[in-house]
N, C-alpha and C positions, 0 to 999 in steps of 0.2 A: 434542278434535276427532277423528272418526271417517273418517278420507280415505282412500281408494281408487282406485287407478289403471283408469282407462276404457284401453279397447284395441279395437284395428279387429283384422279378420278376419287380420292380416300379423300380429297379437301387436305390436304398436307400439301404445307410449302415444301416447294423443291428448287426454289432459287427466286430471284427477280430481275426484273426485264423493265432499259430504260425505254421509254416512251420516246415518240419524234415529239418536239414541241411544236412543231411547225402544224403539227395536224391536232394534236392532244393537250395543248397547251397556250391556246388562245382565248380571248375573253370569249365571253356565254354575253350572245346577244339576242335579247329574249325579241325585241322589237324585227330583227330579221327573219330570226327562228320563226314568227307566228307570220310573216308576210310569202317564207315561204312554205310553211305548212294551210295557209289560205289559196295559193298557186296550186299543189297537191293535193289539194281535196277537191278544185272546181274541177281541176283536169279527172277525177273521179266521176264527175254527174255523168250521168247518162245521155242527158241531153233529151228523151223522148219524146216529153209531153207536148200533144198536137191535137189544136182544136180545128174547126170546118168553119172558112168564111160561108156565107149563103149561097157562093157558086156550090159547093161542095155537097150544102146540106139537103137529104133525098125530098123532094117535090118541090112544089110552090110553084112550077112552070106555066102555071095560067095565072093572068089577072082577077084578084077577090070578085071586085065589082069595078065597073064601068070608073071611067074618069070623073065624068062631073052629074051632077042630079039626085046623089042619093044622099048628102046634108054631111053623109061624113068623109074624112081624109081620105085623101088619095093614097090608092097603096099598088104596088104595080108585084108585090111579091108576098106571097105569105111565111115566107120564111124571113122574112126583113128583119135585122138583127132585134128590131124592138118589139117583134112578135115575140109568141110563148112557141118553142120549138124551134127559133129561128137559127142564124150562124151566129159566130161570133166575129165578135171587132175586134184588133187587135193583139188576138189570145195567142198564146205560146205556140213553136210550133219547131219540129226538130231542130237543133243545132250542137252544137260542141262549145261546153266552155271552157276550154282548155288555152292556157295562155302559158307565155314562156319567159322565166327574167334570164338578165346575161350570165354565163356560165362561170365566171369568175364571183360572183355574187351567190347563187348554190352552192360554190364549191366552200366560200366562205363560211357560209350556215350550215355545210356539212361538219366543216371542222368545228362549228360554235358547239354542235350539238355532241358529237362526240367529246368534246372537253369537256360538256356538262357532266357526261357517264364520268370522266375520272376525278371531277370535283365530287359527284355525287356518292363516290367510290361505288357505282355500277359496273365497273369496267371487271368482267374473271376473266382469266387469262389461264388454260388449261395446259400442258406439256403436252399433252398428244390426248385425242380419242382412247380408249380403252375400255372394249367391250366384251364382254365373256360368250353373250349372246345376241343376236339381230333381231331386238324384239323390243318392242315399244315400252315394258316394265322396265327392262334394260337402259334406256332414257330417261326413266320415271325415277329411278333407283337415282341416278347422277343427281339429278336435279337434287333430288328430295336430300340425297350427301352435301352436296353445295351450299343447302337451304335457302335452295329458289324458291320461292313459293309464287310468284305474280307473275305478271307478263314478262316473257322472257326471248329474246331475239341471238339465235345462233346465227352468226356469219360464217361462209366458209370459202374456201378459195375456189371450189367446184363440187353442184350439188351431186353427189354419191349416192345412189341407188340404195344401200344400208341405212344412210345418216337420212333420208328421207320417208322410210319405211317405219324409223323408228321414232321420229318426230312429228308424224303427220296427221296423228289420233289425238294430239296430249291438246287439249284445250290452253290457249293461251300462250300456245310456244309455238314461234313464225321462226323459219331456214332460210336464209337470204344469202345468195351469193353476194361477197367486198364488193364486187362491182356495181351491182344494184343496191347498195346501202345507198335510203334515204331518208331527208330528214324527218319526217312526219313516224317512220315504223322505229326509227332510235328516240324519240319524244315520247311513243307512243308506248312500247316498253319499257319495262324499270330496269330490266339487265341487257348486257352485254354480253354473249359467251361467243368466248374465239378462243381458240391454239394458237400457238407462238408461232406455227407454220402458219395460217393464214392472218395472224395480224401484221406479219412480215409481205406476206402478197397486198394485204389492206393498205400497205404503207407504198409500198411501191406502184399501187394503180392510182390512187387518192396524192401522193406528195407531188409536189410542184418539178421539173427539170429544172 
């Protein structure tokens, strides 16, 4: 059995809540975890960087000197990559590194990672929001009751115009809708905060049919 302690906004137990094993209770596979948090970081690069072959590069459209008679190498462009000023050979040039593994294999590493949180006992699990005011202290005050103090990843079943206003100043605390949890921002964070209402929606988008 997979049990976890529910807690109100004062860090007091208020009951506990079994976990699905299916999603929370699988081995930690560090070897997939890092193959697909390597997948999520290329699909991050930009991609920009763009150098100029010698068509590209501004002049050189006359020949230096003559073909033959003057002792030295022939050069028919002064932008020639072996000049100083020239183009370049082979250099980088836009593209996308973004690549994709099979969706049963993610969703696999999703659950590894999540089961880490509740081996790691990262996983809070909140009874409901409960806020006096909509103001980013107001968030700061939970946290600091909780005693989050690190990186700290709030899930929620749909981002709220409130719960965003009040989390969107605090250094180190990322709002991710269940549906968008992935594996690199739950690795990437020491905690977990969700409500018994969207760890319920987390289970029902994330569990298998």
């Amino acid at each position: 059995m997979l049990d976890v302690e529910v807690k109100n906004s004062h860090n007091e137990k208020t009951g506990t809540l079994t976990l699905d094993a299916q999603i929370f209770g699988t081995p930690v596979l560090p070897a997939l975890l890092h193959e697909v948090v390597q997948m999520q970081r290329a699909s991050m690069r930009q991609g920009t960087a763009s150098t100029k072959t010698k068509g590209f590069v501004r002049g050189g459209g006359k020949k230096p000197w003559r073909q033959k008679g003057t002792g030295r190498a022939r050069a028919g462009s002064s932008r020639s990559p072996i000049w100083k000023g020239g183009g370049t050979v082979f250099g980088p040039t836009p593209r996308s590194y973004a690549y994709s593994i099979p969706k049963k294999k993610a969703r696999k590493a999703l659950y590894s990672a999540l089961s880490s949180k509740v081996a790691e006992d990262s996983l809070v699990v909140l009874d409901e929001w409960n806020f006096s005011e909509v103001k980013t202290r107001a968030m700061v005050s939970l946290l600091k009751r909780l005693s989050l103090s690190g990186r700290v990843l709030i899930a929620v079943s749909q981002k709220e115009e409130d719960l965003v206003r009040m989390s969107r100043n605090i250094p180190n605390v990322k709002l991710v809708e269940v549906r968008h949890l992935d594996v690199y921002s739950l690795l990437l964070n020491e905690t977990l905060l969700i409500t018994q209402r969207d760890l319920a929606r987390l289970v029902e988008t994330w569990g298998k049919s």
